[in-house]
Every structure is written in structure tokens, then in C-alpha cells.
KEDREN-895509 format. One record per residue (C-alpha): residue in one letter; x, y, z. Coordinates in steps of 0.1 Angstrom, whole numbers, padded with zeros to 4 digits, always signed. Layout:
// residues N
AXYZ/...
***
This chain:
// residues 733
X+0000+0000+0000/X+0014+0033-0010/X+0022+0056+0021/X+0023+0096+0022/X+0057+0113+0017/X+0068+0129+0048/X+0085+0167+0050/X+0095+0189+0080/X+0084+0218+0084/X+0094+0244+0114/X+0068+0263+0128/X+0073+0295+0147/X+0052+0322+0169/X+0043+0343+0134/X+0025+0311+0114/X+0009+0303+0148/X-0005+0338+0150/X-0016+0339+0117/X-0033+0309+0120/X-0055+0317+0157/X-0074+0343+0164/X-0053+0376+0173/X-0052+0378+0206/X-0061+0409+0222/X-0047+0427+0246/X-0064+0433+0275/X-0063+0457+0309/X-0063+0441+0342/X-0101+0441+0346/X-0103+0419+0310/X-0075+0396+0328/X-0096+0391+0358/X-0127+0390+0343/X-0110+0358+0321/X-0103+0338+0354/X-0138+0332+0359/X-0148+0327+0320/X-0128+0301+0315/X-0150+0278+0324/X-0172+0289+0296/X-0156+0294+0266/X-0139+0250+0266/X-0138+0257+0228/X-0124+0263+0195/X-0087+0267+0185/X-0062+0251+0159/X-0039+0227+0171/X-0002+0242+0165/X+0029+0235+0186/X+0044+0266+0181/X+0082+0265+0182/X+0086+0227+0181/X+0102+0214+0146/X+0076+0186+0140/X+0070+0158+0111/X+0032+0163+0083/X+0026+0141+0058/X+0016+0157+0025/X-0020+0170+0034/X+0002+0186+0070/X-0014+0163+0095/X+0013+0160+0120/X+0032+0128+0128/X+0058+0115+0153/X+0095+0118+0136/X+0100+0084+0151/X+0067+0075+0134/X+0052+0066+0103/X+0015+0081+0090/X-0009+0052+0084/X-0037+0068+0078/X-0047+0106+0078/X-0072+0131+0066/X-0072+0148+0038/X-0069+0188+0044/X-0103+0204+0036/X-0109+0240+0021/X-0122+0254+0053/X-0152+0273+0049/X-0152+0309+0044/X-0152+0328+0077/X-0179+0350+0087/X-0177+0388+0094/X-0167+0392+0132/X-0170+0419+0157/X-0136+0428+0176/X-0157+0428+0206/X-0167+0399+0203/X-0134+0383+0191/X-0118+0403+0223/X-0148+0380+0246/X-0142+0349+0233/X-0102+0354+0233/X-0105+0364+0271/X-0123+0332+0280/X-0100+0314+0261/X-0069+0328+0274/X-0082+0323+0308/X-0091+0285+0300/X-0051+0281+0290/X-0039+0300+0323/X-0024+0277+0346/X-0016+0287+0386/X-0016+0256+0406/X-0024+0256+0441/X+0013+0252+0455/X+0047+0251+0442/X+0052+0212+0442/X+0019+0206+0420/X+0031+0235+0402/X+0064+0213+0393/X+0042+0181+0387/X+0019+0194+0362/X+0050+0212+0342/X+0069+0182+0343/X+0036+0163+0327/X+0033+0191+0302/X+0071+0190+0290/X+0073+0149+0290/X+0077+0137+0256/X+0050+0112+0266/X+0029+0139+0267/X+0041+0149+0234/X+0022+0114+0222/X-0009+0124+0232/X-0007+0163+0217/X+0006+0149+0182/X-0004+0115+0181/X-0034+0108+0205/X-0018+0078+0220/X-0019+0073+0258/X+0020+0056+0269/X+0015+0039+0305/X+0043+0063+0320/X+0019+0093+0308/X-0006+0078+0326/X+0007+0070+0357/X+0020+0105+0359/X-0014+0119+0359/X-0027+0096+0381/X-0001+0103+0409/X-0013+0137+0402/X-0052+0134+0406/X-0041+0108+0437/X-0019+0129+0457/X-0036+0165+0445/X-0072+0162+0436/X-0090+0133+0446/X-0097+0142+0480/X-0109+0175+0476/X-0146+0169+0479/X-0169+0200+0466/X-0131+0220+0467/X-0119+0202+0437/X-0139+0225+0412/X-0117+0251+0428/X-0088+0235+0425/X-0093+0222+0391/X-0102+0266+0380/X-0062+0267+0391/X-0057+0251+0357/X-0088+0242+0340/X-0063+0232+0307/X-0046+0207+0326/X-0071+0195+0348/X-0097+0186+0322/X-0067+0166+0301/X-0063+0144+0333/X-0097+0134+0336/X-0098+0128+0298/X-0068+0107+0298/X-0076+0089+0330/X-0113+0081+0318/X-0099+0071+0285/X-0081+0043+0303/X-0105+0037+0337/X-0130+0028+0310/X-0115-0001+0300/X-0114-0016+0330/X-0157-0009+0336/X-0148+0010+0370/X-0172+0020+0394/X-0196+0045+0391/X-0184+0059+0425/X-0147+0068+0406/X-0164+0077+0372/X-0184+0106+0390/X-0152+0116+0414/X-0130+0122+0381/X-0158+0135+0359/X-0183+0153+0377/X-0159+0187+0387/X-0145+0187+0351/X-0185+0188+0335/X-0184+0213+0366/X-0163+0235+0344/X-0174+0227+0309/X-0213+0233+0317/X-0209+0261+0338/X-0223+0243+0372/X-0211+0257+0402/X-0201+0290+0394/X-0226+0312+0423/X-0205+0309+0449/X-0172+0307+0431/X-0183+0342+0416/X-0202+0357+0451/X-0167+0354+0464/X-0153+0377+0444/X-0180+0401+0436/X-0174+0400+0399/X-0203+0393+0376/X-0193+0373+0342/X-0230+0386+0325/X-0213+0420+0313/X-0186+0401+0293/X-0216+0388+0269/X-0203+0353+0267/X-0228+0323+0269/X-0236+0308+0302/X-0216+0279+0298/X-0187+0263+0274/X-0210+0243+0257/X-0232+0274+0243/X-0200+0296+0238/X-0185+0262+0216/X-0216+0260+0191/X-0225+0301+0193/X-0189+0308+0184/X-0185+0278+0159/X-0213+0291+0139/X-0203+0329+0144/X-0168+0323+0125/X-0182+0299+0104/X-0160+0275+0115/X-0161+0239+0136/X-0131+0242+0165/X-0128+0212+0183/X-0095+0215+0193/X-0074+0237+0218/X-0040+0248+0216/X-0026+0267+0246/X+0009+0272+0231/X-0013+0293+0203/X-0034+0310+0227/X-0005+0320+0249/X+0032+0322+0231/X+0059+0312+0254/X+0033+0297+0281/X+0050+0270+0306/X+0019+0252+0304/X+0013+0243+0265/X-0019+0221+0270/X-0037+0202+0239/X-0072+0200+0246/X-0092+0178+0225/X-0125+0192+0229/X-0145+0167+0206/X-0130+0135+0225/X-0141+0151+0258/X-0177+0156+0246/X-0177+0124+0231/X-0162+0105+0264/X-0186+0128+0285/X-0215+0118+0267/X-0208+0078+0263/X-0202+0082+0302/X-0233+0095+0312/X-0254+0070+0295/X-0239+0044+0312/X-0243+0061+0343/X-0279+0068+0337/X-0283+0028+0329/X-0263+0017+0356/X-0280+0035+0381/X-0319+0025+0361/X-0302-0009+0370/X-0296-0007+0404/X-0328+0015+0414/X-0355+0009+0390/X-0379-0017+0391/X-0377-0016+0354/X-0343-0025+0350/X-0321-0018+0325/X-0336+0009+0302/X-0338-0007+0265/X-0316+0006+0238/X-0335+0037+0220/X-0334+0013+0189/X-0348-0017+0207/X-0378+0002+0214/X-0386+0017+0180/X-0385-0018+0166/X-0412-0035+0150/X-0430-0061+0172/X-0405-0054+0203/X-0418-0069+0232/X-0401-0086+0260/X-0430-0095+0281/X-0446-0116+0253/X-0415-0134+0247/X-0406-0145+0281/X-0445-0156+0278/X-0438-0176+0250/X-0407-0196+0263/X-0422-0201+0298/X-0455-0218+0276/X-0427-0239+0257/X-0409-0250+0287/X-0444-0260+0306/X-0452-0277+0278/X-0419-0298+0262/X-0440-0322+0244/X-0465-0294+0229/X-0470-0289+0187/X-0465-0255+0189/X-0443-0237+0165/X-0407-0248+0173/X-0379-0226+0180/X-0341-0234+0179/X-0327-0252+0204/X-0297-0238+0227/X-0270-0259+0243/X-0251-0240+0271/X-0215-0255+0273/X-0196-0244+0308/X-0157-0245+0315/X-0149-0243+0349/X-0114-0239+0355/X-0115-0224+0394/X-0136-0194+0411/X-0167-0218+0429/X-0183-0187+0443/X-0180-0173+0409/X-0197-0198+0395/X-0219-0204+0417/X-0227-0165+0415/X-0231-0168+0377/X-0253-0202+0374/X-0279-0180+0399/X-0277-0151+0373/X-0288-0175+0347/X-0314-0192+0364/X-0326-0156+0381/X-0331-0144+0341/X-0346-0176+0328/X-0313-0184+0305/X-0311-0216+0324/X-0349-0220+0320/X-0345-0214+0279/X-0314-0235+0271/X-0323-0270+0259/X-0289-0285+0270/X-0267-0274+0300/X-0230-0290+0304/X-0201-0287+0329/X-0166-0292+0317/X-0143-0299+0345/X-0104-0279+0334/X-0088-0291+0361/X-0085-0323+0377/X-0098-0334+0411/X-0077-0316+0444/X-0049-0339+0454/X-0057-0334+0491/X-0090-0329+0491/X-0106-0353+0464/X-0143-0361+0483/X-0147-0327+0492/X-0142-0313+0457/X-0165-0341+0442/X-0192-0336+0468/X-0195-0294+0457/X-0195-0308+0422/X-0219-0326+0425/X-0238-0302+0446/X-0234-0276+0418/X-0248-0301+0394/X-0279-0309+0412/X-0287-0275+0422/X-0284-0261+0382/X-0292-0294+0371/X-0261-0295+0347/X-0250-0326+0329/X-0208-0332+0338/X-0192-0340+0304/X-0153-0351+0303/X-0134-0323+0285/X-0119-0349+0261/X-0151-0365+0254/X-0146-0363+0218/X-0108-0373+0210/X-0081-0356+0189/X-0044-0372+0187/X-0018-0350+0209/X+0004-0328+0195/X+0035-0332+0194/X+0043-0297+0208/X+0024-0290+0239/X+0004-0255+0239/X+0004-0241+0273/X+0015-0246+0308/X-0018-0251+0329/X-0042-0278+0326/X-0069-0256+0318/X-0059-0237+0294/X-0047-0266+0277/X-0080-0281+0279/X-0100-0254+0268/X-0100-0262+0232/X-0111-0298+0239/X-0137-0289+0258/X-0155-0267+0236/X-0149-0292+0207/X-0165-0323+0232/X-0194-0298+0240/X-0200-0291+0207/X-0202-0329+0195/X-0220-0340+0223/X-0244-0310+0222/X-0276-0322+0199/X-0290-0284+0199/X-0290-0262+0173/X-0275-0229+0187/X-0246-0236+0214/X-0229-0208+0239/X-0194-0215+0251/X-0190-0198+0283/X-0166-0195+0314/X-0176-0193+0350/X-0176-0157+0354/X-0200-0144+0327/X-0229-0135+0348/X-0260-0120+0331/X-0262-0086+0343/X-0289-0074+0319/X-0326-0066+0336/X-0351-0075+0337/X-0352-0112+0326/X-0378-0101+0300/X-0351-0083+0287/X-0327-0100+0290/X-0344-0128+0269/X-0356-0113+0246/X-0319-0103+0236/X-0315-0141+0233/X-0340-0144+0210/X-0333-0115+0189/X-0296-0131+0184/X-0313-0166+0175/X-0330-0152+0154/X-0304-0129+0137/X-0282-0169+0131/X-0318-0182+0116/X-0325-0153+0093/X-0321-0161+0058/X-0308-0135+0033/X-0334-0116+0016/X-0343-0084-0001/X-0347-0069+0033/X-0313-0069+0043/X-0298-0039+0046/X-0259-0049+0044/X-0253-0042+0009/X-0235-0079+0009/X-0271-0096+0018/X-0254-0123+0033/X-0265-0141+0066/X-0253-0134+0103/X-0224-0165+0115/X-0221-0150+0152/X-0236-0129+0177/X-0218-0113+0201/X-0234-0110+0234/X-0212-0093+0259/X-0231-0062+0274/X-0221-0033+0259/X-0224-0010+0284/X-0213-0030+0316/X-0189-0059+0299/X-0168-0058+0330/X-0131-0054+0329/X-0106-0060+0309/X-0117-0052+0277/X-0086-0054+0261/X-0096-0038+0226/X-0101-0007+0241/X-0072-0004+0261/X-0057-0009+0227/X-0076+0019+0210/X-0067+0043+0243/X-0025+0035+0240/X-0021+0037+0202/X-0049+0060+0187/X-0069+0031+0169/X-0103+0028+0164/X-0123+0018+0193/X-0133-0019+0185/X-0166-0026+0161/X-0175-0047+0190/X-0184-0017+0212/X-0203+0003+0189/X-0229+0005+0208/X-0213+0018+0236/X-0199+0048+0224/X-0228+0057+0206/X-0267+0052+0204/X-0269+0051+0165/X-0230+0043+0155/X-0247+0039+0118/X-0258+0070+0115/X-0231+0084+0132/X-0204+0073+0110/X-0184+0052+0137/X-0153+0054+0145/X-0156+0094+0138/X-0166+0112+0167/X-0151+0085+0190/X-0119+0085+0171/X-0101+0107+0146/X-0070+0102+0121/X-0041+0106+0124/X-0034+0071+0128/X+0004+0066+0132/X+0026+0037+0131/X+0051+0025+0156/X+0074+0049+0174/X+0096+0037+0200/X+0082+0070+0225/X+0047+0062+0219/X+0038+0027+0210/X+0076+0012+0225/X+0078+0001+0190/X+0049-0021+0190/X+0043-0028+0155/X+0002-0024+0149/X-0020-0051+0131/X-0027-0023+0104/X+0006-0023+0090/X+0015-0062+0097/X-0014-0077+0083/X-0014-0052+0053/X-0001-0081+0028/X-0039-0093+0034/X-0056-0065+0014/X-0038-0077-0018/X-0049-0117-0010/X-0085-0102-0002/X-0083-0085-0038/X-0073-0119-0055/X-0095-0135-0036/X-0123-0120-0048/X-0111-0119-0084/X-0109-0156-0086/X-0142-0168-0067/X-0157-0130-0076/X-0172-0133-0040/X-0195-0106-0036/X-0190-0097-0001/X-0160-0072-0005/X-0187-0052-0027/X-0202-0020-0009/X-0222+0004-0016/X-0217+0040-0020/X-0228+0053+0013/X-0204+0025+0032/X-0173+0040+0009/X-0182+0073+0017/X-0182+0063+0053/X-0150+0047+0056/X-0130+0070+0031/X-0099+0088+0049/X-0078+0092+0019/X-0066+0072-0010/X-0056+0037+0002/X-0067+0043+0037/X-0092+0020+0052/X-0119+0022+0082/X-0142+0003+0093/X-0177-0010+0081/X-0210-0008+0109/X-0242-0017+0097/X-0274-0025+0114/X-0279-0063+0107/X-0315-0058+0094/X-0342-0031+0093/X-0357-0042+0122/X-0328-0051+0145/X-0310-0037+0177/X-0279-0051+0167/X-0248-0037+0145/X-0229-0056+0119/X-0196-0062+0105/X-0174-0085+0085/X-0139-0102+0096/X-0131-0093+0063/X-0095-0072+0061/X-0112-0044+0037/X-0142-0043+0064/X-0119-0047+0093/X-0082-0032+0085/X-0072-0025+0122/X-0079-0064+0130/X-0107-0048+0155/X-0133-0081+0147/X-0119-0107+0168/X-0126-0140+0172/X-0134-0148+0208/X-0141-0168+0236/X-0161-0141+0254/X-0203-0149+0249/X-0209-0159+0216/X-0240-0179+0197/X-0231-0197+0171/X-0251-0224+0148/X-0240-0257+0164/X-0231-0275+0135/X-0216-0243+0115/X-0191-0237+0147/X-0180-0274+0142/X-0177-0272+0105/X-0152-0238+0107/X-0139-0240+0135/X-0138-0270+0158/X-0104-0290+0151/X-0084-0261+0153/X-0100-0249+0183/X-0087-0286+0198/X-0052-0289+0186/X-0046-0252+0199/X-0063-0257+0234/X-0050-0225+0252/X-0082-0194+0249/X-0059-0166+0240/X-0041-0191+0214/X-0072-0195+0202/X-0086-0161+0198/X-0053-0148+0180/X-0048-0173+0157/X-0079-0177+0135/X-0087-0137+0140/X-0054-0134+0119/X-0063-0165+0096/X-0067-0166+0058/X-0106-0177+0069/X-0115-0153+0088/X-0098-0123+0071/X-0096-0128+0034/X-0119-0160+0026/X-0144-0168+0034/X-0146-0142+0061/X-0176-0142+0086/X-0203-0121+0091/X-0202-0105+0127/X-0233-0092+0148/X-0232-0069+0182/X-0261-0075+0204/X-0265-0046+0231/X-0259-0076+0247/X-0267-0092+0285/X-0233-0108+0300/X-0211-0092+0319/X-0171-0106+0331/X-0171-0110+0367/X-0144-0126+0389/X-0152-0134+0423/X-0126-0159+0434/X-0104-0180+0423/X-0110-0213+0449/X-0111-0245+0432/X-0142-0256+0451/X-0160-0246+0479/X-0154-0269+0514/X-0191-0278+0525/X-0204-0291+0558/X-0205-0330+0559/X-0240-0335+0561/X-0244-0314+0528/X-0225-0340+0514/X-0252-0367+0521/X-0267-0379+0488/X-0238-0375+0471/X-0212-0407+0469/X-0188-0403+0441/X-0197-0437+0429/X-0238-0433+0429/X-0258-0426+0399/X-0257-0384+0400/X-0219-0394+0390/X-0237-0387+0352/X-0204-0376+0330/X-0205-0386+0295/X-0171-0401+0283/X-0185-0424+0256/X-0170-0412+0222/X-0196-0417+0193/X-0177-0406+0165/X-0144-0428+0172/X-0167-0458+0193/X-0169-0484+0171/X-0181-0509+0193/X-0209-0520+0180/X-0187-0534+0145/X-0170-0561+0166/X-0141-0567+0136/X-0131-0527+0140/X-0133-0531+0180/X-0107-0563+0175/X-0085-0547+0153/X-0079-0521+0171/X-0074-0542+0203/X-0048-0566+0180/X-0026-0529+0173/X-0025-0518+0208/X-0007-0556+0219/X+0015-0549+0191/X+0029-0513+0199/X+0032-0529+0233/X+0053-0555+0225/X+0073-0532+0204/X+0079-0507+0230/X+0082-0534+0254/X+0115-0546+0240/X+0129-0512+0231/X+0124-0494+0261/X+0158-0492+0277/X+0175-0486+0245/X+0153-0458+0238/X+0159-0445+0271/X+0195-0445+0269/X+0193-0418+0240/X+0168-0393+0260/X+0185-0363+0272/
***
């Protein structure tokens, strides 16, 4: 793929001047008067590092000199600017001006916050948007030992340098978030910054002084003075550069205006579900789309599958079948928490088939113990126990891992999957509780994504490839609990937030165009500053587009075809490439996406062993023997999501339910030690001991001539090894 040519170019105090708004100057009483608008005017400015030699590509977007541009945006005319008053440039320069001022609190913060400014790690975030670790902990050691117990003072504190303060909370969030924090630290960081951007809190802070903001004539808070001022100059700042407001400042702050609306706003709709959660009786609020959708109706569907599952044996109209498959590696109060999730929300209730794969084997020192909460476990959630090598592949002859479990894991969703007789089948760890509420809602997302995997392709697809769903993702997309490793992969290097949480960061990610809003070009490769020279999946996997072209020359596979609002979406600039978001169907609450490398160039679709519905069958067909051989989950996940399959041909269609599971850890015990009288009932050797380890693909039992041919080979490799043993063993190392 053909790259930009790079050039320097030095940029000094004059082309920085030319390029702002003159700045005016003003008496004392304009000074003062800009301490208190600051908090008003969180707007508009161009992005120039003044005196700092930097690196653009051809179109000047600037890039790291250790770096190279990826992908960028193409320079637009701007728009003609409209006629402006010099009073009115002289208010909004004031506010601004005051916004960039910086006079911390004491001398030692003072030092902190100019040795954050100055870091060339900071420098990643001003050019590149990229978030390195040691920038991060920097600002948290600042919020820690400066601002976070402040209480109602911190608004104060964070007037003292509203330029700095509001890039900590953005940076912070834009990590915190990928670890789902609590509400409690989401309000602590973010509440005092809106504080300042929406003009809350500003009565006392001004009755204190005696000075009254109303005879400047700017807006009553940032937001107002952004749009007012946007459309006054006829131009769309979303950007602020202190070094351009204030040559020579110690404090040259970048503040990325549209990220911080964007984070704000993606923030408070999780808050606003999360506490609907906790304090409603209704639950969860629906997605906005969910509830404009035609013949949405939670209530009647749990009505429907509590009929069905009063009545197994009834004619009614039948709907697919769903086999729940569970791999316990350790955490018994985790899933123990879990299983009462399910059965709380009526999964347990709707699946047809439940299993319990066992990872590890039985505790050395405690065998009857472990076997009686097994057991226990199996009885309450009536779960079937099925051996993880149930169905049997030959060992490698590397080994994959160092645990048992993670070994096993492969195996056990591959003897799951052939035991399994449903149609639709869930792989699922311990500690993927359903958080969604109600159950009605939480069930009908079920459905929905059942039905998305039965849905044939008609004319009323949408997708302009008209090709049928082959997953649904069902990890919640506003509490998915933490990590979510995608994002914190988006947050370090400036990619674009995974297709997976769509949803998330917007409401309507089709109509808004996502990535943009949540994430902007420049995209830049590498750096040893910024990235530690982690090469990205963009520019590795790059030798895929050109296999994806031949690809679809030779079998003239019509899924690389888009139309010409999806191009226009995901054009950056020639031979850049962004992602594809679709709503599955007209009437669906769900997003879609391809594996496909031109739908997915950052490698943001993964495969994974998070909650996912496949087809039964289809999952076996694609992707069952190399799920055994690899064993280990993250093995797995890596592997085929950089495959020939899954990113060139035939690539899988990939749809985002707002979902209903959530990753929650509890514990890591291997079992949990019970009373001996709750261990009545259960002998290891009685009949609940119901584990399948029958093999009816390789058990040939019932063809007597097979079962005594195989029986005649085994004596034979015996005998053989029999009488070489000790000189084989006198060549081992």
C-alpha cells in the first residue's frame, strides 16, 4: 500500500498567529474577568505546537518523527469565515486565554503538572493521541496525591488550571474505562470537570469575588459559547492549543474538545443505565433502537418460552434449540454466582442443553470434598458433567500451554460441541454473569440473536452484501466488565475503538459514522516513544488486502462489494481504510460487520471466547479442530482472527447484540469446602456421578471386527515398546 511522503516543516510564533485568532490585549479588569470565563468558553482553537520542529505528511497532519502516518485526513478548504466583531473576538479570546492559564495551588503541584506538560510522553498524546503507560501513571499520581480528596473544593482546584485539569480526567477516563470502573470513581474524576465545561457551580465561586461574568456577553456555559462561536466564525473548532493561545506559556496544554464531549456523553449514559439498574424496578432501560423496533416486546416473549418449557412435548411452532456448554477452570463462588444469574433471568430456563466441563482435575488433598460441591453444583443447576476430552483428537507433538486448563479449553468446547444435539450452542466461562434486567429483557436479547443466526438472506437486508449473520456477540455493551482489552488498545495507540463496542460509544453508531466522533485520524505507526515500537496489526497484516483482492477476483465473492454510502463512510484518503457498521436488518438492535480485512483493517473483529451464539453445526464445520489442537483461549482467539478464513476468505459475518453478559471474577477457589451432612446424597460412585465419556464418533463398538482390530494394534505397539524401552531410554537427554 502506498504511504504519504513525509516533509518537515518548522513552525514559529508568526505562522501560529496567523493561524488563531489575534489575541487581544487586555487591561487588568479583561484579565480578571478571564479567570472566571474560563470555564465557559472550553472551545475552538487550531492545534499548532508553536516552536517545536515537527514531522506532516503531504495533506500537514502531524506525525511522530520516530513515526510513520498510516492513515490521515485529507486537508479540507475550510469554509469561508464569517464577518466578526472585535468585541466579540476580544470575549471569546478572554475566555479562552483564561481557559489556558495555569496557577496551581502550591509550588510542588506547580512542578508536577509542568513536568507532565514537557514529558515527551505527553508529546504522544498532543501529536499522536496515543496514551504511553508512563503518561498515565504521571497523571494519576497527580489526581491521587492533589485532587482526589478534595470533595466540593476540587472545582476550585481544578479553576487553578482548568487546561490541565480537564486533560487528566480525559486521559484517566480514557483508560478507567476499560477496565468498567465503578460509578463511584467515574463521578469523582468526571463530575468537577463537566463542573467547568457546563458552567455548574459557578454562584459561589463568583459571590466570592463580587465579579459578575454577564457583562462580558459570553454564553452561560462552554458548551453554548462552543456552538455560538462555531457558527459565528463559520468554523467547527474542536480543538485547543494553549501554546497558540498563549506564546511562550509554561503550560502548553492540547485540549481535545470533541474527545471530551464524546467520552462525556458515552459516560453518562452508562451512568444513567447503571443506576436505572440498580434503582429501577424496570431495569435496565432498552436501547432507544430496541424500542422503536417493530413487534419489540419482551413481556410476550418470556411468555412464549415459559409456555414452551411448561409444555416440552406441545405442537407449537418450534424454536431453535440452545445448548449451554460451561468450563470451569477455578472461582466456585464465581460460578456459583453466575449459574444463579442465569437461572434468576430464565437463561437456564430457555437453554435446551446445560454441560459442565471440569479444566482441572480433582484436588490432590482434598478429592471427596471437591466431588461432593460438584456434585452439589450439578444438582442445584441441574447440569449434565461431560469429560473435556469427550470427543478425542491425537496429541500434538508440541504441547500448547503450561496449565491444565488452558490446555484443555479447546477440547472442551470441541467435546461440547459434539456432544451437544441443539442447534444454537454458547461456550461460556464461569464468570460471565447476566447482568442485563429485567429477565424479560434480557431474553428477549436471546432471541433476537437466535433469530439474527436463523435469518435467511433476503431483499430486506440492509448490508449491501445480503449475506447471513455467522455469530452474535453477546457481551453487554455497556457493563462488559473489565478487561476489555480492545479498548485499552484503542486508548494507547490511537486506533479505532473496536466494532465490538459500537454501541457503547454511541446510540446510533450507523448514523453516526463510527469510528468518527469517537476516534479521529491521524493514525500513526510505531514509534519507540509512543507505542515502544509495537508494530500495529494495520501495518502487519497489510499483505492481506492484496490476498482479499485476488480473492475476490478468482471466486468473484461478492462480499468485498459496498455500496456508495459505506465508501463514503469509511473514506480517509486514497488507500486508507476504516471500518464497516451496519445495522444487521431493518428491524434489528444489533450492529454488523465483517472479519473481512477491507471491512476490518485495524484487526478490531476478533474471534473470541467471550459470549458468543453460534449455529451448532456451522461452529463445528469452521472452527472445531483447530480450536482442539490449539487448546489454550488466547491461542485460540489470536490465531484464527489473523487466519486466511477469517480475514480474506471466506470471512464471517459478525453481529453486536446490546448484549446481556457481563465478566465477573469473584474468586479463584477451586471448590468450595461444604459441611459434611451437605454431602449426604452424594457418593462419588452413585448414579448423579452422570459424566458422558463415551465417544460416538471414534466408538466403534458396536462393528465387533473394528473393536478387534484395534485391540490386535495396541498388543502390538506394546510388544514393540516393550522390548525397546531401555535402549530408547539410553538416547533421551
Amino acid at each position: 500500500m502506498m504511504r504519504p511522503p513525509r516533509k518537515r516543516r518548522k513552525l514559529g510564533p508568526n505562522a501560529a498567529q496567523s493561524l488563531c485568532c489575534p489575541i487581544f490585549p487586555g487591561n487588568s479588569a479583561i484579565r480578571l474577568v478571564s479567570l472566571f470565563s474560563m470555564f465557559l468558553c472550553l472551545s475552538c482553537a487550531i492545534i499548532i505546537v508553536a516552536s517545536l520542529e515537527i514531522v506532516t505528511d503531504e495533506n500537514g497532519a502531524v506525525v511522530d518523527a520516530d513515526s510513520e502516518s498510516v492513515a490521515t485526513t485529507n486537508a479540507n478548504d475550510a469554509p469561508p469565515e464569517i464577518p466578526r466583531s472585535p468585541q466579540d473576538l476580544e470575549t471569546f479570546q478572554t475566555a479562552l486565554t483564561a481557559f489556558c492559564t495555569c496557577n496551581p495551588e502550591d509550588d510542588h503541584s506547580a512542578l508536577i503538572w509542568q513536568a507532565i506538560v514537557f514529558d515527551k510522553e505527553y508529546q504522544c498524546w498532543a501529536k499522536q493521541r496515543k496514551i504511553p503507560g508512563i503518561l498515565f501513571a504521571n497523571m494519576w499520581r497527580l489526581y491521587t496525591e492533589h485532587l482526589q480528596n478534595l470533595g466540593s473544593g476540587k472545582i476550585k482546584m481544578y479553576q487553578k488550571c482548568p487546561a490541565g485539569a480537564l486533560n487528566l480526567v480525559l486521559l484517566l477516563l480514557s483508560v478507567l474505562e476499560v477496565h468498567d470502573m465503578n460509578d463511584a470513581t467515574v463521578v469523582d474524576l468526571l463530575d468537577p470537570a463537566l463542573a467547568i465545561w457546563e458552567g455548574r457551580g459557578l454562584e459561589d465561586f463568583l459571590a466570592e469575588t463580587g465579579e459578575d461574568v454577564s457583562q462580558t456577553g459570553v454564553a452561560n456555559n462552554a458548551f453554548n459559547t462552543f456552538i455560538n462561536y462555531g457558527h459565528f466564525v463559520g468554523k467547527n473548532f474542536d480543538q485547543i492549543s494553549c501554546s497558540d493561545v498563549i506564546p511562550d506559556t509554561n503550560f502548553p496544554w492540547v485540549f481535545d474538545v470533541n474527545r471530551f464531549e464524546h467520552l462525556a456523553a458515552r459516560l453518562r449514559r452508562k451512568l444513567d443505565a447503571w443506576y436505572s439498574l440498580l434503582y429501577s424496578n424496570n431495569g435496565e432501560p432498552p436501547r432507544e433502537r430496541e424500542l422503536r423496533l417493530e413487534g419489540y416486546d419482551p413481556a410476550r416473549d418470556y411468555a412464549m418460552i415459559s409456555a414452551k418449557n411448561s409444555n416440552k412435548n406441545s405442537q407449537s411452532e418450534k424454536s431453535p434449540s440452545l445448548a449451554l456448554c460451561i468450563l470451569y477452570g477455578d472461582g466456585a463462588k464465581s460460578l456459583k454466582h453466575t449459574l444463579e444469574t442465569w437461572r434468576e433471568t430464565g437463561l437456564l430456563e430457555h437453554s435446551s442443553e446445560r454441560f459442565i466441563l471440569y479444566l482441572n482435575d480433582s484436588d490432590e488433598e482434598n478429592p471427596d470434598k471437591e466431588k461432593c460441591w460438584r456434585r452439589k453444583i450439578e444438582k442445584q443447576f441441574n447440569l449434565t458433567v461431560l469429560n473435556f476430552d469427550y470427543y478425542s483428537f491425537p496429541d500434538t507433538f508440541v504441547g500448547f500451554g503450561k496449565k491444565a486448563q488452558y490446555r484443555r479449553t479447546g477440547r472442551a468446547m470441541t467435546s461440547c460441541a459434539m456432544k451437544a444435539e441443539s442447534d444454537h450452542i454458547m461456550f461460556l466461562e464461569e464468570d460471565w454473569e447476566v447482568i442485563a434486567r429485567p429477565k424479560q429483557l434480557a431474553l428477549h436479547r436471546i432471541i433476537e440473536a437466535q433469530k439474527l443466526l436463523e435469518r435467511k438472506s433476503d431483499d430486506e437486508m440492509t448490508d449491501s452484501k445480503n449475506e447471513p449473520v455467522h455469530m452474535v456477540h453477546l457481551r453487554h455493551k455497556y457493563f462488559y466488565g473489565q478487561p476489555y482489552y480492545e479498548l485499552l488498545t484503542s486508548g494507547q495507540h490511537n486506533e479505532p475503538p473496536p466494532a465490538s463496542l459500537a454501541l457503547y460509544f454511541s446510540e446510533d453508531p450507523v448514523e453516526e459514522k463510527f469510528p468518527y466522533g469517537a476516534w479521529s485520524p491521524p493514525f500513526n505507526e510505531g514509534g519507540k516513544t509512543c507505542d515502544s515500537g509495537r508494530a500495529s496489526w494495520y501495518e502487519s497484516l497489510d499483505y492481506q488486502v492484496e490476498a482479499r483482492e485476488e480473492a475476490v477476483a478468482l471466486n468473484g465473492d461478492s462480499g468485498s462489494e459496498k455500496n456508495d454510502s459505506s465508501m463514503e463512510t469509511k473514506t480517509v484518503e486514497a488507500g486508507a481504510r476504516l471500518p464497516l457498521i451496519e445495522w444487521c436488518h431493518e428491524n434489528s438492535a444489533s450492529i454488523c460487520t465483517t472479519t473481512r480485512t477491507d471491512d476490518d483493517p485495524f484487526r478490531n473483529v476478533f474471534y473470541t471466547t467471550n459470549p458468543t451464539l453460534y449455529k451448532r453445526k456451522f461452529w463445528i464445520k469452521h472452527f472445531a479442530a483447530q480450536v482442539a489442537v490449539l487448546g489454550d483461549a488466547r491461542a485460540i482467539e489470536e490465531s484464527i482472527t489473523v487466519s486466511y478464513q477469517w480475514r480474506v476468505s471466506p470471512g464471517y459475518r459478525v453481529a453486536y447484540s446490546p448484549g446481556l453478559f457481563r465478566h465477573k471474577r469473584v474468586d479463584r477457589d477451586t471448590f468450595e469446602e461444604l459441611e459434611d451432612d451437605q454431602c449426604e446424597g452424594f457418593d462419588s460412585d452413585d448414579e448423579n456421578d452422570h459424566s458422558s465419556s463415551e465417544q460416538p464418533f471414534l466408538n466403534h463398538s458396536e462393528r465387533p471386527d473394528i473393536a478387534e482390530n484395534r485391540e490386535m494394534r495396541r498388543e502390538s505397539i506394546e510388544h514393540f515398546y516393550g522390548q525397546t524401552r531401555g535402549k530408547w531410554d539410553e538416547f533421551r537427554i
